[in-house]
N, C-alpha and C positions, 0 to 999 in steps of 0.2 A: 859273421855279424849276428846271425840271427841265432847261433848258438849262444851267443855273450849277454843276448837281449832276454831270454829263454832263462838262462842262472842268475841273473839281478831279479826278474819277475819271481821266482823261485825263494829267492833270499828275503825277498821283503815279503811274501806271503809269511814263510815262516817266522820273518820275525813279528808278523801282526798275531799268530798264534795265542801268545801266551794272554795279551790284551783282549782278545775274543773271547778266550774263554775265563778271563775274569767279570765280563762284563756281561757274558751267559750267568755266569754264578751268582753274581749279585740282581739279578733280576730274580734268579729260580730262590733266593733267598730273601728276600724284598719286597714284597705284591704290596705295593701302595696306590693308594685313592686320596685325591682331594676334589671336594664339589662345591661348588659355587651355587648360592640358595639366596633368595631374598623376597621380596612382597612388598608391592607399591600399591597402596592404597588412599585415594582420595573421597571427597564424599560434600554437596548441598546441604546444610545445617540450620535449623530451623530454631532458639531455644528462644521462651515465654518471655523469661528474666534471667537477663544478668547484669548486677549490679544496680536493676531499676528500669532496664529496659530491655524490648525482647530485641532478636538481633537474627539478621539472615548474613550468614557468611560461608566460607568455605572450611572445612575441618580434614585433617588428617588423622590414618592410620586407628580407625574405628572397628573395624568389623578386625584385623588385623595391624600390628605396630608397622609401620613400614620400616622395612630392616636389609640388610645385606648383609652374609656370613659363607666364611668358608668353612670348611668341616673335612678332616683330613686325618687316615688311618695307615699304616702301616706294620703290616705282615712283619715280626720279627721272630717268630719260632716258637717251638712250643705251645702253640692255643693264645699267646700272648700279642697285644698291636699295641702301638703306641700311638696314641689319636691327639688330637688337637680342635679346637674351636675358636676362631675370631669371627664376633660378630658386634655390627655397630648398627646402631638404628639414627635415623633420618626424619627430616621433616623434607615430605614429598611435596608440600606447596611450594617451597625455599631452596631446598635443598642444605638447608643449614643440617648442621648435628644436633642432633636431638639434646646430648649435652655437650656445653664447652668443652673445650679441652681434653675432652676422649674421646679417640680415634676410635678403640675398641670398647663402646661406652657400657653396654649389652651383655657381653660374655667375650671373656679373654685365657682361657687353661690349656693346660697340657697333661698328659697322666697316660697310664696304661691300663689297658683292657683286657680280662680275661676271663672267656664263658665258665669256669669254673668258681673262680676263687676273686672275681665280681670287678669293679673298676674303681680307679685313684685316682683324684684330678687335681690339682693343682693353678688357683689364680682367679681370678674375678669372674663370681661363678651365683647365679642361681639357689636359694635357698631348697632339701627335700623338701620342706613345706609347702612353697610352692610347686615345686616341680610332681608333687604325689598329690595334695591335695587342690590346688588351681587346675589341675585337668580335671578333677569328676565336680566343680564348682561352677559356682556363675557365670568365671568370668570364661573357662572353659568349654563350657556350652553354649553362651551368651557369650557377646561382646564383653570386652573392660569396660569399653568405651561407657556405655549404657546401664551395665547388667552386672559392672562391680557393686557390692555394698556404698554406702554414701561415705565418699571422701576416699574410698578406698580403704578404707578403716583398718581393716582386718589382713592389706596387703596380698591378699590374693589375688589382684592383678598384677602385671610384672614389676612391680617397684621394689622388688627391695631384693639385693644380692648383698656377697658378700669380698671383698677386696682379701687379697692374702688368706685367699681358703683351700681347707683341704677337705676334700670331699671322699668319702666310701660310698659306692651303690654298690649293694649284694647285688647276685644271681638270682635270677626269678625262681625260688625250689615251690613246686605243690601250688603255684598261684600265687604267693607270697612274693614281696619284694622290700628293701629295708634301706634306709640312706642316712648315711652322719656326716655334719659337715663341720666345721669350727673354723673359724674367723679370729686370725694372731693380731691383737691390738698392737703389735710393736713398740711396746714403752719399754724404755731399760728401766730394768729393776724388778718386773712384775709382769706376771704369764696374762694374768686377770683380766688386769685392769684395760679399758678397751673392747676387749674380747667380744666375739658372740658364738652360739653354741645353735643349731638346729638339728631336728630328728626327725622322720619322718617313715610308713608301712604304708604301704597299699596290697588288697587282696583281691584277687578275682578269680571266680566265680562262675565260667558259664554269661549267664545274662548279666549277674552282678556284683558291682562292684564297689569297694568301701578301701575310704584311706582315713589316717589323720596323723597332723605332725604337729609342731611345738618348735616355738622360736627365743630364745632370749637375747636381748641386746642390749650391752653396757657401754654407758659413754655415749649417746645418740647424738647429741649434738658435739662430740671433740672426736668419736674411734676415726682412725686410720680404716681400721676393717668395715665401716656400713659403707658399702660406696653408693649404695640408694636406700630412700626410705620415705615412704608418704603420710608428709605430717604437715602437709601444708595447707591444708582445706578450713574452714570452720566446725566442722566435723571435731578436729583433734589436734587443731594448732595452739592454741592454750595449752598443751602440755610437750611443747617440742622441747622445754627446758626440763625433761624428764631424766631422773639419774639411770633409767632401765625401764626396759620395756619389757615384756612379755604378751606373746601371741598362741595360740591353741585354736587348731580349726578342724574339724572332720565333715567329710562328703559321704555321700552313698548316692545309686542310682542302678536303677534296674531297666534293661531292653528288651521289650519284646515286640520284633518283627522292627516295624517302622515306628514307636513307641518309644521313649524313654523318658521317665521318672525320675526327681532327686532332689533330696532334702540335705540341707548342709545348715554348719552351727558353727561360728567363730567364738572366740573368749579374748578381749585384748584389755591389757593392764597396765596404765603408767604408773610408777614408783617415784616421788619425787628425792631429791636429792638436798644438799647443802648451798645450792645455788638454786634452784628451781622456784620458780616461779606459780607454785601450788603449793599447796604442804600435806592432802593429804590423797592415796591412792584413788585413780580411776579407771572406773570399771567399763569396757560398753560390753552388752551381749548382742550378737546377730545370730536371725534365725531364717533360713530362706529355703524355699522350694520350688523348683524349676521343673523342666518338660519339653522335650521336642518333639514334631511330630515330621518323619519327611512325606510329603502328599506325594509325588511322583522320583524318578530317579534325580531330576534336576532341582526342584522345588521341596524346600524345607521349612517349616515354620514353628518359632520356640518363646514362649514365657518365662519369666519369673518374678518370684514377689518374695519380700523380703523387711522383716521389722527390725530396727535396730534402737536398742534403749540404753542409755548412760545412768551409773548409779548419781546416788546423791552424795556429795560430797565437795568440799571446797566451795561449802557457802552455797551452793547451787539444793534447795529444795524440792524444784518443780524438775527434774534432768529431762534432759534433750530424748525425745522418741523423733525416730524416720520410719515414714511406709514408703516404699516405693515398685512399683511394678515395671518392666521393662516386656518389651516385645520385639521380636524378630522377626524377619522373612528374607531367603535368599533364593535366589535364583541361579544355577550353576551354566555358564554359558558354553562352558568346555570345563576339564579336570583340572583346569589351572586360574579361569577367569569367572571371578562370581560378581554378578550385582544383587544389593542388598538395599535392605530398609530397616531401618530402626527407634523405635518410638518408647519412651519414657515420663514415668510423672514420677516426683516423689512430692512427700507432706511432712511440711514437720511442725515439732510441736515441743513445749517447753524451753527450757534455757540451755545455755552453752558457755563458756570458759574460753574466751577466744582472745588473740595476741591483738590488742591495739597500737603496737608501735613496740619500739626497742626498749625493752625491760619492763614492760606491764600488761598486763592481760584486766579483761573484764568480764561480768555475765549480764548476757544478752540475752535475746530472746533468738531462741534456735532459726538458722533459713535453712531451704531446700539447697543440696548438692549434689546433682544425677551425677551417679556413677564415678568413674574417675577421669571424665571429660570435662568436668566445669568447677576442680577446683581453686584455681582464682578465677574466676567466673562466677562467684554463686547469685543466688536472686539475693536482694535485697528484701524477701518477705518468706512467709513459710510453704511456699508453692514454686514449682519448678517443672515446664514438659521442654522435653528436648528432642526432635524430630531428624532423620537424617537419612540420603538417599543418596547408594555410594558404589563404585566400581574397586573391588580390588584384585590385582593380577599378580602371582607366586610363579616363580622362575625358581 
């Protein structure tokens, strides 16, 4: 008996054999990762004017978007992994989705990675404009919330990606780095039409560091490919009915010790179209410089100020100027949990080109709009502070 028990044991080890060591191979051929990442941020809000009155209420996702994403790589040979990103962003008072109807509203791709010959991605993706120049930027240093340009004008906070894109990032060679992305409008008949095209270099340097990148987009109000785009403030909602947009922005900033320095410069340009609702181009320039200082390991504290001027055109002689200054202070309570404070004024001054209803636009006389926290929210005059005191925790 106990011999007969001894040759079945024997039989079925060997027949697990060839399974074991398929399932050795595919591990020793396979080293995958996925991590689970996100940031709940809430925050006490304090703004002067909105709409005509000031208002204490509760705000989200200021010092940081509250967000959840996974981020997942796999080892397939050669120097080569095949990565992936879903991530969706949240409203942490609600828990509603930050937008309808996208689950993955944020960043959604797939592509391959490789330290030599650089990475490919594929799907609802981040413009390199953002991605090179919104880190050495305002909203990069500073909050969006606060410390974007007014209205978000210039899109260097996260608003604007791109749906059906194909994205290259080179290999960092000498400090250099380079990213091309293109956005397929999906029309039959035509590559064009729809489309958007971004580019974008960052170099570093030691203490510093300099980018600048460049955005085109066609069809703003009909592409398949914009899946975001912030044009809804008083800022630059009078030309949402624009046939193309173009954007141009460069950073610089320089660190020494617990120090850093940095001047940035946007160019944004609406093109009107055969529907559009203006008829002739508009120009804004932003010009803004920032600084942070950290006082101790835990304690950080950061400015910036920032002019933005619109040309003259479409009937507007006196164009819209914004000043506005923004201020920081954070407090790190561990490596994952910071509380924060953040204070803003801006001013504004001349006129604006703004949507009064479905097919008409007017010019008014310009109001304040901090940062890219209160655009439908603005004052109803040319003055605007916005005050806020906020906990956010990154898992």
């Amino acid at each position: 008996m106990n011999t007969l028990k001894r040759a079945r044991t024997r039989a079925i080890v060997l027949s697990c054999l060839p399974l074991a060591g398929a399932v050795a191979s595919s591990s020793a051929w396979a080293q995958s990762s996925v991590t689970l990442y996100g940031v709940v941020d809430n925050a006490f809000a304090y703004v002067s004017n909105q709409n005509g009155h000031s208002n204490v209420y509760m705000s989200q996702g200021n010092l940081q978007a509250s967000k959840f994403g996974l981020l997942g790589a796999e080892d397939i040979g050669g120097g080569t992994k095949a990565i992936f990103r879903l991530e969706s962003g949240f409203n942490s008072l609600t828990g509603a989705q930050s937008s309808a109807g996208y689950l993955f509203n944020r960043q959604a791709y797939v592509g391959l990675a490789n330290d030599r010959y650089g990475t490919v991605t594929l799907g609802r993706q981040y413009t390199p404009y953002f991605q090179m120049v919104g880190a050495l930027g305002p909203t990069g240093v500073l909050t969006g919330a606060t410390g974007a340009h007014p209205g978000d004008i210039d899109a260097l906070d996260t608003t604007l990606r791109f749906n059906n894109s194909v994205t290259y990032l080179s290999p960092t060679i000498a400090g250099l780095q380079m990213s091309a992305q293109y956005g397929l409008g999906g029309v039959p008949g035509s590559i064009a039409n729809g489309s958007h095209f971004s580019a974008a270099f960052r170099y570093d340097y030691r203490p510093f560091a300099i980018a600048a990148g460049y955005v085109k987009l066609k069809d703003i109000a009909t592409s398949a490919a914009l899946g975001s785009f912030a044009i809804n403030s008083p800022v630059n909602n009078g030309y949402a009915t624009a046939r193309s947009a173009q954007l141009f922005a460069a950073a610089a900033r320089y660190s020494l010790q617990d120090l850093m320095v940095g001047i940035n410069y946007s160019n944004v340009q609406y093109t009107p179209g055969n529907g559009s609702l203006f008829t002739s181009k508009a120009v804004f320039n932003t010009y803004g410089v920032i600084s942070t200082y950290r006082v101790t390991s835990s304690v950080t504290v950061g400015a910036g100020y920032s002019y933005t001027q619109a040309s003259k055109a479409n009937g507007i002689s006196d164009p819209a100027r914004y000043q506005q200054i923004s201020l920081e202070q954070t407090y790190n309570l561990s490596a994952r949990t910071t509380l924060y404070a953040l204070q803003a004024y801006q001013h504004a001054r001349g006129k604006s080109l703004v949507a009064t209803g479905v097919g008409a636009t007017s010019i008014v006389d310009a109001v304040a709009v901090v940062g890219d926290s209160q655009n439908t929210t603005p004052s109803s005059g040319p003055s605007q502070f916005v005050g806020m005191v906020g906990l956010r925790h990154a898992f």
